[in-house]
Steps between C-alpha positions, in 0.01 A plus 500: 500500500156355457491298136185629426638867570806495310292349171227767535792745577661343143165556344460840591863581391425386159143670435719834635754429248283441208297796614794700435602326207171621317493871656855578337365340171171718534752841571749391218170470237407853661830616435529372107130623451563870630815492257320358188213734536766837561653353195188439312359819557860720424498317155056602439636823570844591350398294191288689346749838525784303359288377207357852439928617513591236300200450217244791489742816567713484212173490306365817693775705460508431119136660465514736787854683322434871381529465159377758178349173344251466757128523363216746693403388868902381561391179293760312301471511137456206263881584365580461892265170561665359162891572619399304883338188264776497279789565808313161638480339162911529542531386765342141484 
């Protein structure tokens, strides 16, 4: 085979191989972006439904409870507002 050939040949080999080299790194970032932006986006959403389970809910249900207490327009009373201060007062 011709010398020049075979080093061009060489040549080409090795712009092929890098060539692939940096197309599987460009997928593998495409892959790891899609799956950090699914995962971003599941913890924007869920988030804010676990806090409101875990934080606001219990606080809810404490005011929205039928109870005789309750002062006109289904507000809580002051004796009701004073029992949730002092319940958190407790517990600190």
């Amino acid at each position: 085979m011709d010398p020049d050939l075979k080093r061009e040949l060489t040549e080409i080999h090795a712009l092929v191989k890098d060539n692939h080299d940096m197309l599987r790194a460009i997928r593998r970032h495409q892959w790891w972006s899609f799956i950090t932006t699914v995962v971003f986006w599941l913890v924007v959403l869920v988030a804010p439904f676990y806090l409101y389970q875990q934080y606001v809910q219990p606080l809810v249900a404490k005011f929205s409870a039928p109870s005789a207490t309750t002062g006109g327009f289904s507000l809580p009373t002051s004796a009701d507002v004073q029992k949730l201060i002092n319940s958190f007062k407790v517990g600190q």
